[in-house]
N, C-alpha and C positions, 0 to 999 in steps of 0.2 A: 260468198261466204266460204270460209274453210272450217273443214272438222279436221280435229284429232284427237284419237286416243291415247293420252299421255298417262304413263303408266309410271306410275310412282318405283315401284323394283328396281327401275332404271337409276334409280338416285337412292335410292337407300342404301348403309352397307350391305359387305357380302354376305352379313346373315338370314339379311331380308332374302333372297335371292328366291331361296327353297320356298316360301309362303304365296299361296294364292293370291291374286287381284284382288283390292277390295273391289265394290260394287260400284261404278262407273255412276258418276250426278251430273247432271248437265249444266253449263254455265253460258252464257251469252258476255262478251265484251263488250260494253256502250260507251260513249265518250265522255262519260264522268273515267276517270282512269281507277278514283280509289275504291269503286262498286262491282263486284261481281252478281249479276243477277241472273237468277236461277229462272227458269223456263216458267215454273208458277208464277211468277212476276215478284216476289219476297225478294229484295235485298239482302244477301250475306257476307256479310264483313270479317267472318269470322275467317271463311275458307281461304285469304288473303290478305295481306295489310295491300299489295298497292301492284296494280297492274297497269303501264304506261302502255301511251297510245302508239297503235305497231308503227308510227312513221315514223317513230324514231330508232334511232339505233338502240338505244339499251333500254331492255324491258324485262322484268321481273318476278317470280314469285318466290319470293322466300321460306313461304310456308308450303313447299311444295311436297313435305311429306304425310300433307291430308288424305292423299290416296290417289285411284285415278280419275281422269276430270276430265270429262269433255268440254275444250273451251272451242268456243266459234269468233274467228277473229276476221274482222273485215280490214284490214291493214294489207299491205305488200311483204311483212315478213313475222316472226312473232319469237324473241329469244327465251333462253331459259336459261335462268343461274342458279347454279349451287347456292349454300349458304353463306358463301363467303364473298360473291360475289361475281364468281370466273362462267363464264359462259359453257354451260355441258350440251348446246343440244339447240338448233332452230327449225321454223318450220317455213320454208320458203312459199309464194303466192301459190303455188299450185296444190299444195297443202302438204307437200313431203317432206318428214320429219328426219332429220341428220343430227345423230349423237358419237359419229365416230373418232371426232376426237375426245370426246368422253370415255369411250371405249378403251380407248389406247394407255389409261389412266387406269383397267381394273384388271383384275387378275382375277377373277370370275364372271361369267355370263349363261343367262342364259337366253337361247337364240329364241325363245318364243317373246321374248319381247321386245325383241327388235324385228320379228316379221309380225306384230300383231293379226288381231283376229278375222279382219276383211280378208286376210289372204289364205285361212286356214283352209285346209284341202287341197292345196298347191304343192309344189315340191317342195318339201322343209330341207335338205339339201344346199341350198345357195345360204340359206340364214345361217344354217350352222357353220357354213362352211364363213360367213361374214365373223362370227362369234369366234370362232379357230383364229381369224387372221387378226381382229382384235386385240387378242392375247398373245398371239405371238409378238405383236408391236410392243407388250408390255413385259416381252422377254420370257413369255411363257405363264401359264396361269389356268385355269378350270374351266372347263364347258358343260355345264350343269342344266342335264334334261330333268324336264317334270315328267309324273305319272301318267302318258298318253302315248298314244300312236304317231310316229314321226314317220311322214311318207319321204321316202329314200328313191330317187329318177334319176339324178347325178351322182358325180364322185364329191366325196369330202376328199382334200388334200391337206396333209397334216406335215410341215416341216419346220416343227419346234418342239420342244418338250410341253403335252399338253394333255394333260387330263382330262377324259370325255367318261363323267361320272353320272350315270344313270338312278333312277331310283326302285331298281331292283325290278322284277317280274315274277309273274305269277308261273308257277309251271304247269305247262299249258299240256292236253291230253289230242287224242285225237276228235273225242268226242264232244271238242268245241274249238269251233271257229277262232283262229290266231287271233283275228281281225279284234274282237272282243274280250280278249285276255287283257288284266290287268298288267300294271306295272309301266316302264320305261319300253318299247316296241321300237324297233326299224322295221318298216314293210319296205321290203326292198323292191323296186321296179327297174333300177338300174341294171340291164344284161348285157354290156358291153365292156363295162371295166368295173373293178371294184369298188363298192362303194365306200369303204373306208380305206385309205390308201398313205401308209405311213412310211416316207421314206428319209434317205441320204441321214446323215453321221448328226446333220444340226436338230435330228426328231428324237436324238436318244433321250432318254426318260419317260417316253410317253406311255401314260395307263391307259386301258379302255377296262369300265367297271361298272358289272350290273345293268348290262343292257341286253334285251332281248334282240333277236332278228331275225325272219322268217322272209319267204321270196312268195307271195301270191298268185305271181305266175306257176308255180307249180300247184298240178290237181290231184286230186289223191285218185284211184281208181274205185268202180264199184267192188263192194265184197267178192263177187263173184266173179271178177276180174279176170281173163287168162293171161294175160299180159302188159305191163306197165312199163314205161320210159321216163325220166326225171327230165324238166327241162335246165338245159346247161347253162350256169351260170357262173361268172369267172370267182375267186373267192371272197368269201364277206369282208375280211379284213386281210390287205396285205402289207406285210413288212418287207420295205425293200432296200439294201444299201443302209440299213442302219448302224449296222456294224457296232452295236452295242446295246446297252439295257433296253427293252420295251417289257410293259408286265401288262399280261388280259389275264382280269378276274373275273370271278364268277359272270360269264358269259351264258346266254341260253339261246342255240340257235336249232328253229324249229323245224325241219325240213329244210334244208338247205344242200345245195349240192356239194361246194366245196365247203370248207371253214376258214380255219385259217394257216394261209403261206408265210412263210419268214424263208428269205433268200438273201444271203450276205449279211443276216441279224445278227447272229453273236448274241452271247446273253439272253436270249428269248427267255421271260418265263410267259409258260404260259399253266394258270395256278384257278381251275375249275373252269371246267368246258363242258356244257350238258346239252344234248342233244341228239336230232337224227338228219344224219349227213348220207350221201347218196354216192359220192367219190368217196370226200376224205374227210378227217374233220381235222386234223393238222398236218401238215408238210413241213420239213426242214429241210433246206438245202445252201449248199456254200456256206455250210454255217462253221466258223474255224474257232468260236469260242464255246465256251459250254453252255448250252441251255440246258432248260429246267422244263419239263411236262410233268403235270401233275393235276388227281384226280378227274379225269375224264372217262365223261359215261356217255359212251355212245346205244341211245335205247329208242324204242320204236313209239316216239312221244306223235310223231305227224302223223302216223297211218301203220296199224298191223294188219292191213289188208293181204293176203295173200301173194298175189302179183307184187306187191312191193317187195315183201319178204325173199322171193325170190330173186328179183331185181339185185339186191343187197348183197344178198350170198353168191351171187355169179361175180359181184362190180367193186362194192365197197371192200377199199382201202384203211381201218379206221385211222391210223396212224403212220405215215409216209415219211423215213427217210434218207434222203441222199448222203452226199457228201456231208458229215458232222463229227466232230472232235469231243469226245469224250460227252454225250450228252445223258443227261440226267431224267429218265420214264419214272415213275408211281405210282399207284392205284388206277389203274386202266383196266377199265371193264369194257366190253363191247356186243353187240348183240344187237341183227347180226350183221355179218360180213363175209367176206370172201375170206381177208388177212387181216388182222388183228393187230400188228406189225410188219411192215413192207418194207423190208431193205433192199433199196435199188443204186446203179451207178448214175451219179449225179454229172453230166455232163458241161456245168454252167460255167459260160468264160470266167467269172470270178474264182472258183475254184471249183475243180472236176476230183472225182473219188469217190469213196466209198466210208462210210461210216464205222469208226474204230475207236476200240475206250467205251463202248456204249454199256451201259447201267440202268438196269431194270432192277426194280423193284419187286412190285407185285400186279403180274398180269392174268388177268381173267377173259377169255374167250366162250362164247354161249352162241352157237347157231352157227360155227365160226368153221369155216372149211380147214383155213391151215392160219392156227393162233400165229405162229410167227411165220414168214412169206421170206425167202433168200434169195435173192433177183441179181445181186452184183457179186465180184469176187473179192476175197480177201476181206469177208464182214469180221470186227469181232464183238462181242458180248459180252456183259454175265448180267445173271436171272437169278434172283434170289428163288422167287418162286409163282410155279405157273400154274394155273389150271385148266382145261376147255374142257368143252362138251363139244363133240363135234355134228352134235344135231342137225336136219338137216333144214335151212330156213324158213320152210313153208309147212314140214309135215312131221310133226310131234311123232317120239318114241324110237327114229330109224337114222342112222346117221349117215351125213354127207358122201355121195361120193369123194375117195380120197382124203376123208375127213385127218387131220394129224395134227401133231405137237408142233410141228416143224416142215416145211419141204421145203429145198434148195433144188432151184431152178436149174436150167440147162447152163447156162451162162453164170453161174454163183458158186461161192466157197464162202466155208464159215470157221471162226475156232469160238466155240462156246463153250462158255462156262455154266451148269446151270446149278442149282441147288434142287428145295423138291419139286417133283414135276408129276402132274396127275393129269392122265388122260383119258377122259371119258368117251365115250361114244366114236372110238373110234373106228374105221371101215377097213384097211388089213394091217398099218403100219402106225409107228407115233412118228416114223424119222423116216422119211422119204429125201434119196438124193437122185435128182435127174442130173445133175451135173454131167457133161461132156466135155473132155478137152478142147475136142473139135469146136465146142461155141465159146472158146475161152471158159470154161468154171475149170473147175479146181476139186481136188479130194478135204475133206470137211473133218475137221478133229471135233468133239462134242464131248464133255465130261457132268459126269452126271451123278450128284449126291445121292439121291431117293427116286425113282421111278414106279408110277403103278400106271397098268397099261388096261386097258376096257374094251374089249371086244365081244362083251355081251350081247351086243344089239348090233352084230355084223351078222349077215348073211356071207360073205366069206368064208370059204370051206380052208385057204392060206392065209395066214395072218402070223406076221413078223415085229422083232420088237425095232428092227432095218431094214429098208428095201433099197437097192441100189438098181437103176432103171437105166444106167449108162456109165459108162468106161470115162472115170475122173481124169483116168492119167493115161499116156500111152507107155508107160512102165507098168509091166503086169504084177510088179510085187506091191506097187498103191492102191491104197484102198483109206475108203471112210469110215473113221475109226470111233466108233461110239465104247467109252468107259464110261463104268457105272462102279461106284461107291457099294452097292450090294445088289444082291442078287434082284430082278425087276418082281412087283408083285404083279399079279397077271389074273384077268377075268375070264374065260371064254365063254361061248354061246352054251345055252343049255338045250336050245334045238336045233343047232347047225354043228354036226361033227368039221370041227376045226382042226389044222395041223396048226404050231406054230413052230415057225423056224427062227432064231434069236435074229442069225445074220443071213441076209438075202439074199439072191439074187447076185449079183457084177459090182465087184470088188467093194466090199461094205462088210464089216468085221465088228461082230459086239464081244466085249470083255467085260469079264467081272471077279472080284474073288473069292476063293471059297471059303464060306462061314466056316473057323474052325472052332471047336469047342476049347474053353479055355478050365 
């Protein structure tokens, strides 16, 4: 005798999709063909008009939107037809059910019920990943998860335009276990390649929406922690070679080391990302069209343990990019981090450089060592408006060593535009340039509408509104040239006698005009 859970959703339209199982009645197949009899031994005629004997080729139930049915069939095979009469779906002697040329037919699915429930707590992975290729056969279409935990051990491969529409999550704290959070969940166990993995030019269009994702292999520390490590995971979602539109929304990924990559995307948006990320929570690189970032709150949802905090503030990256052509930041909060913003030189055969045309909106840094990070040469910008706290990760009220607005690396030059810019808690400088010719950077131009500068809560006895830590140019008349719009307003310590000098140190020059009374 064969069983099977035939599950009505599978044949309903695609509005059935979202709606629960109903509740599973048992039926037995006997050789009267026109009887379906029920376990209690009561014939019901109602549940079917007519179910033929499996030896033959075509077999029936018409009324097959009574729900789902356990039939038990003693035959070598058992069909199933639509209403009209075309065959969606068999179940061969060994009792395995095939509906994929059914499948090839819809433009929504959802994979829970094509791996049914005997296999639940296995890798849900291969089903979605059967439900992706599905839809793609159907030229693209929807991958629709229910409100549950989806275990993630392999890769999903996405190479169509394909909607992978979750049913939202719960935002989840540290003070309860991911595992048990409501909503749409990937537990990721895959640490080898990413588990969602959307590539080449034929995946352009694809959304990912409303779905949680957390990595279980990562542990949090105890409170009293001295030191903590992230386990490395490659990132949750990567966009590769799409070289065109992909949109992730409202995304919540809970602990996680990377987030998400886009390398040769074009168009990325990515439009609400919440989370705590341990690298990065987005990367851009070779990207030669304009993408979109927007509302991302990198915040300490998996653990404010101590050791973590500091982990973050030595390591995280929140926002990483390379090479990119005029891309488009907004509401980007982070907390905390190292950098807040990393612009680095994108080396990738596809295209190598550095990020220019970039637009920022409104960026907020909290715990935040250096809000924006200047790693490659020839970056450019403009910043409507910034704010950090240079706090320092682990220890309320005292701010980071080195804490800044800004600091350009040995190897980096910038021309920045900013508008206003508020820096709180900062430790001697807002605008740090290490730049060397010697490592390739460059001397760094920075114009600046409103400045107010915070060194209340420095123990620094020198504090500058520019530090220059290295020789930009081997022309002694270059220098990095910070203009400001008006005079800086300025906090100092009330218990630390402070000097401040405007311009620092090795070739680094502030300017400003003088208020004249009109």
């Amino acid at each position: 005798m064969k069983n099977l859970a035939f599950l009505s959703a599978c044949l309903l339209p695609v509005a059935a999709h979202a709606q629960q199982p109903v509740p599973t009645s048992n039926y037995t197949q006997t050789n009267a063909p026109t009887d379906i009899v029920p376990f209690g031994g009561t014939t019901d005629h109602a549940a079917t008009s007519t179910i033929t004997d499996g030896t033959t080729a075509r077999q029936g139930r018409p009324s097959a939107s009574v729900g789902a049915k356990k039939i038990t069939q003693s035959s070598t095979s058992l069909s199933f037809l639509n209403r009209t009469g075309t065959q969606i779906g068999i179940m061969d002697a060994a009792g395995n059910f095939d509906i994929s040329g059914y499948l090839s037919t819809l433009y929504e699915v959802v994979p829970d019920y094509l791996k049914g429930t005997r296999k639940n707590g296995a890798d849900d992975a291969p089903w979605i990943q059967k439900a992706v290729t599905a839809v793609c056969a159907a030229g693209g279409g929807t991958v629709r998860f229910l409100p549950r935990h989806y275990v993630i051990s392999s890769q999903i491969s996405i190479g169509c335009p394909v909607l992978l529409q979750g049913a939202g999550w719960l935002e989840n704290y540290s003070s309860q276990n991911p595992m048990v959070a409501s909503g749409t969940w990937f537990d990721i166990d895959e640490t080898t390649a990413s588990p969602v993995y959307v590539h080449d030019i034929q995946s352009r269009g694809t959304q990912i929406k409303d779905i949680a994702f957390w990595q279980p292999g990562q542990t949090a520390p105890a409170s009293d922690a001295m030191s903590w490590k992230p386990v490395t995971y490659p990132p949750v979602v990567y966009l590769y070679d799409v070289e065109g539109y992909t949109r992730l929304e409202n995304l919540f990924m809970d602990g996680v080391y990377e987030g998400v990559s886009a390398v040769n995307g074009g168009r990325t948006i990515v439009e609400g990302l919440y989370g705590q990320f341990f690298d990065y929570a987005v990367n851009i690189d070779a990207d030669m069209d304009v993408s979109r970032i927007n509302n991302i709150h990198a915040w300490p949802y998996w653990s404010s343990a101590s050791s973590v905090m500091d982990y973050q503030g030595a390591n995280t990256k929140t926002i990483e990019i390379g090479r990119a052509d005029s891309p488009f930041l907004d509401n980007i909060f982070t907390i905390p981090s190292n950098s807040g913003i990393y612009f680095y030189r994108g080396t990738n055969r596809i295209a190598s450089g550095v990020a220019t045309g970039v637009q920022i909106g409104k960026l907020s840094c909290d715990s935040t060592v250096k809000c924006i990070e200047v790693a490659g040469p020839g970056i450019v910008y403009t910043v409507n408006s910034l704010r950090t706290f240079g706090q320092d990760a682990a220890i309320n009220g005292i701010p980071a060593a080195n804490a800044s607005v800004m600091t350009v690396d040995a190897g980096g030059s910038v021309s920045a535009y900013m508008g206003q810019v508020e820096g709180r808690m900062l430790d001697n400088a807002p605008f740090v340039f290490n730049a060397t010719y010697r490592q390739r950077g460059g001397c760094s131009n920075v114009r600046i509408a409103s400045l107010m500068e915070d060194f209340s809560k420095s123990t620094q006895r020198n504090v500058y509104t520019a530090l220059g830590n290295g020789a930009c140019s081997s022309v002694s008349t270059s220098y990095n040239e910070i203009l400001l719009g008006t005079p800086p307003s300025i906090l100092t310590s009330t218990t630390v006698a402070q000097k401040l000098t405007n311009s620092g140190r090795i070739q680094t020059e502030v300017f400003w005009p003088v208020p004249t009374k009109q």
